[in-house]
N, C-alpha and C positions, 0 to 999 in steps of 0.2 A: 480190215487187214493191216496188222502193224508193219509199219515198212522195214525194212533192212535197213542196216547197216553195213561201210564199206570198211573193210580193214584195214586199214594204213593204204599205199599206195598197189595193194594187191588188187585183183579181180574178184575176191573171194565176198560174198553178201552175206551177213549173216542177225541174226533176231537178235532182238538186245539185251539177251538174258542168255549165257553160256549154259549148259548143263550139262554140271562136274558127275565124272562116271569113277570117281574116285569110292564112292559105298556099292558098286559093285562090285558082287565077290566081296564084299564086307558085310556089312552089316542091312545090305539090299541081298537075295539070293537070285538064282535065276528068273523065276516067274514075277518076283516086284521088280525087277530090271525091266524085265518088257514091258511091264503095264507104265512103271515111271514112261520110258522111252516112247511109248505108243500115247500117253497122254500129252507128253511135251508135245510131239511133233504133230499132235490134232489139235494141239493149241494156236499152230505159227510157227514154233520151235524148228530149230535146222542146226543149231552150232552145238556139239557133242564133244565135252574136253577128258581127256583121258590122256594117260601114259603109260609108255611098259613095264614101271616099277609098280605100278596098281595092280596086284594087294600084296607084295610081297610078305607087308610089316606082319598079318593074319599067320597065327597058326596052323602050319599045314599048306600054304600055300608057296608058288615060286617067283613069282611075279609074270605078271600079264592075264591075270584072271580078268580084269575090264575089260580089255581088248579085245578077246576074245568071245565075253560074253556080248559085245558091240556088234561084232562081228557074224555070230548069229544070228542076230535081233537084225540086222542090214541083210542077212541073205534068206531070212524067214518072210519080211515083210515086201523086197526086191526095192528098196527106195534109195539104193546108196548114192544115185545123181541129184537125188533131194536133200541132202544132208555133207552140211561141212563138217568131218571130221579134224580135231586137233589130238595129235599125240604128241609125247615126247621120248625123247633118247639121254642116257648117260647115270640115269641110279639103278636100271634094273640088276639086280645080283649077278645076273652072265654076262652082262657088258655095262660094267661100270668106266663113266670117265668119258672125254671127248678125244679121243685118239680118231684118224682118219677110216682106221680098222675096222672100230669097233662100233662109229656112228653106220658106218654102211651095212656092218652084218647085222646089228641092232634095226635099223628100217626094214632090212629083208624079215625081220624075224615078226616087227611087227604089222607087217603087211600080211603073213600068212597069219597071224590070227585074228586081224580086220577078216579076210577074206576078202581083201580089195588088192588093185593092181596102183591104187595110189591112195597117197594120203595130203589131204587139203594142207595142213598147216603142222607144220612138226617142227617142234620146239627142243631146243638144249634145256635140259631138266635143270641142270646146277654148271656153271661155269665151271671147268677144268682149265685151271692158270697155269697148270703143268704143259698145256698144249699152246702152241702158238698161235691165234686166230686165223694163221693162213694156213694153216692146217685143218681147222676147225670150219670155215667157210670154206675152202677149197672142196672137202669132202661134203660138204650140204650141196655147192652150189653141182657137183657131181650128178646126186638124185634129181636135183632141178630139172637139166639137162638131159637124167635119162627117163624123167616123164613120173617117176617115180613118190614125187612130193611136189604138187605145185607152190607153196609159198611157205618163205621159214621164218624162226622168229626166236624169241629168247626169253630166258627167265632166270632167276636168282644171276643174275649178274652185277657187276661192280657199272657206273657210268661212265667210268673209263674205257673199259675193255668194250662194254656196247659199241662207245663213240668208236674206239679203234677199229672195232670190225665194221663199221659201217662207213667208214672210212675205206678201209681197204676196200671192202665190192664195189664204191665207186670210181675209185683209183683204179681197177683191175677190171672194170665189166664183171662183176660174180655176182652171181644171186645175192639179195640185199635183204635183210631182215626187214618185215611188214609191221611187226607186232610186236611187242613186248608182255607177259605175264608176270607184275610183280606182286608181292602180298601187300595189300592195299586194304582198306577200310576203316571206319569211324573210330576204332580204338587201335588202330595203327597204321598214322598217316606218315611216319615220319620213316618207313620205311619202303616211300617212293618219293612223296612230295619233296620238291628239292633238286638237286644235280641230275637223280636218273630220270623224272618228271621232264626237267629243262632239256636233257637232251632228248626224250622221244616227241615235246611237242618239237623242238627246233627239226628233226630228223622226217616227222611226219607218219611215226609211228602208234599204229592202235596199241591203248591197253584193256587187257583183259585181265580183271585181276581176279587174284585167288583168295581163299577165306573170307569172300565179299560179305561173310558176316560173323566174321572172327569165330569158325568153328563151331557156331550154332550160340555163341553169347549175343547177339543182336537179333535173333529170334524174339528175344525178352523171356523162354521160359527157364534162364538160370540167374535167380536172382536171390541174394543174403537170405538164408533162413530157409530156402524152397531145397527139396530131394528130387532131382532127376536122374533118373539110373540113363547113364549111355554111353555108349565108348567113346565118346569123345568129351569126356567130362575135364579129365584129364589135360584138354586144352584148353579149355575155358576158368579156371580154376582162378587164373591171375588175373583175370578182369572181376570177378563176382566178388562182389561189395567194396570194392575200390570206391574212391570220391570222384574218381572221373568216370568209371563203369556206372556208378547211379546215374549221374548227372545224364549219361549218355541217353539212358534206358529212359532217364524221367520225360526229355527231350522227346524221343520216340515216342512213346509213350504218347504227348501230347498232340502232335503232330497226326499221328494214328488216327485219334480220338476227331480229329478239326477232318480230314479227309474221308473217315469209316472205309480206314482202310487198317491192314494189320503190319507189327510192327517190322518185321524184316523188309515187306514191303517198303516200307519210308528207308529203310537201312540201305536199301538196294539203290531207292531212287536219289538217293546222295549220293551212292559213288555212279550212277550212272550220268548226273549230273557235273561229277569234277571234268576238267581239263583233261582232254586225251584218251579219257575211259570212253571204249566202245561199245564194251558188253562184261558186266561183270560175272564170275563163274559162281552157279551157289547148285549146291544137289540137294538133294531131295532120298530119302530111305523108302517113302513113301507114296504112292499117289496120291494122299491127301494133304502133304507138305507142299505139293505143285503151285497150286492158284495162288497163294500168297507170294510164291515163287515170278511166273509167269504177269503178275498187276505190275512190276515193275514197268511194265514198257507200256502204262496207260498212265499213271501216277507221275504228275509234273509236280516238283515241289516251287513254294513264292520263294523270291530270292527272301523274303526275312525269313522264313520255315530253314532255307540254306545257311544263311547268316546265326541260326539259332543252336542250330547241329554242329557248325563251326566252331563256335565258342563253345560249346557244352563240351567238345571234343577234343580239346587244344591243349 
């Protein structure tokens, strides 16, 4: 049994492998949704990350296709006290932005299509600097209070405005961010590591990062010369055949090879290894993308295997 993990100063336990519900209603449809979800959660799996702007960016859709399809899948199988759900509020199309308004009618909306009466950990999508933080925590710490959202937490934000609001909830008694979600990983460490890193270890905040394999490039199967048709090609396009993207991949690659293990695996267990990382987020289109997915939380790398991915990555 892999043990849990605590999230920052919350209650909340969760496996050390998040799983992003971000290809549902994309490029997962209904029936590989459930089999994904029903295999995670017979694996150990419990932490389910989604938001209400998923999938709006798709054709035809409006946002909250995840959610909802989460949300069936919770009242099909009856297990939602076994599973921490995380969403988030402020990009979906109908309530864009961190206003007091519109994070509250935003939770109502994605509470009806959880089909829950709460949500474990709900996160600010993208920082709204247009709002003042005591308006922004004032209306979190609100749900908090009305039972609505047990623990909140943040993402795409400045280290400033973090430290500021966590500042105020303790200044103020208000609900206090647990967690942080920044985009983290081997080809882009320079987009936590640093100021917002400093403040969530000094703060005692979990990270859960996103793109924990830069979009599907630390898979290893986009590489110089290779044709993968996928929707997300398009994000990985700036790493593929780079001097630091080989370097990364050869790194991987060999590490894989010394454990016989595969390569996102090693991808994962380095950021599951940095400072502060609790559970990193990675999805899966498929049940057979799973296991490589899930070895993260058996897979210890040696500090020189860590030291080696470092440099390769730097």
């Amino acid at each position: 049994m892999t043990p849990l993990r605590t999230l920052g100063s919350s209650d909340l336990e969760v496996f050390p492998l998040s799983l992003g519900g971000n290809v549902f209603g994309w490029t997962a449809d209904r029936a590989t949704s459930f089999a994904v979800l029903d295999a995670y959660t017979a694996a150990g799996g419990n932490f389910i990350d989604t938001a209400d702007a998923y999938t709006a960016w798709v054709d035809g859709n409006k946002g909250g296709e995840s959610e909802t399809l989460i949300g069936e899948w919770l009242a099909e199988r009856g297990n939602r006290s076994d599973v921490v759900v995380a969403t988030k509020v402020g990009a979906h199309p109908d309530y864009k932005g961190l206003s007091a308004t519109t994070i509250k009618a935003a939770a109502d909306a994605s509470l009806q299509r959880l089909g829950t009466d709460y949500i474990d950990l709900y996160y600010t999508h993208f920082d709204d600097t247009s709002v003042p933080v005591e308006e922004i925590i004032g209306a979190l710490d609100e749900l908090v209070r009305a039972g609505k959202v047990r623990a909140i937490a943040a993402s795409n934000i400045s280290p400033e405005r973090l430290q500021e609001s966590l500042d105020l909830s303790d200044r103020e008694g208000l609900a206090r961010y647990v967690a942080l979600q920044p985009h983290y990983n081997l080809v882009s460490r320079d987009t936590y590591e640093g100021p917002l890193q400093e403040v969530a270890s000094r703060s005692g905040l979990a990270a859960v990062p996103y793109f924990g394999l830069a979009a599907g490039f630390l898979t290893g199967k986009y590489r110089a010369g290779a044709h993968v048709e996928s929707a997300r090609y398009s994000r990985v396009e700036a790493y593929v055949g780079t001097e630091r993207g080989d370097r990364v991949l050869t790194a991987l690659d060999e590490i894989a090879q010394a454990h016989d293990a595969q390569v996102p695996t090693v991808a994962l267990a380095w950021l599951a290894a940095q400072p502060t990382v609790a559970a990193p987020i990675a999805s899966a289109r498929t049940v057979e993308q799973l296991p490589a997915l899930l070895a993260v939380a058996d897979l210890e790398l040696t500090d020189a295997e860590l030291s080696a991915l470092n440099a390769a990555s730097a």
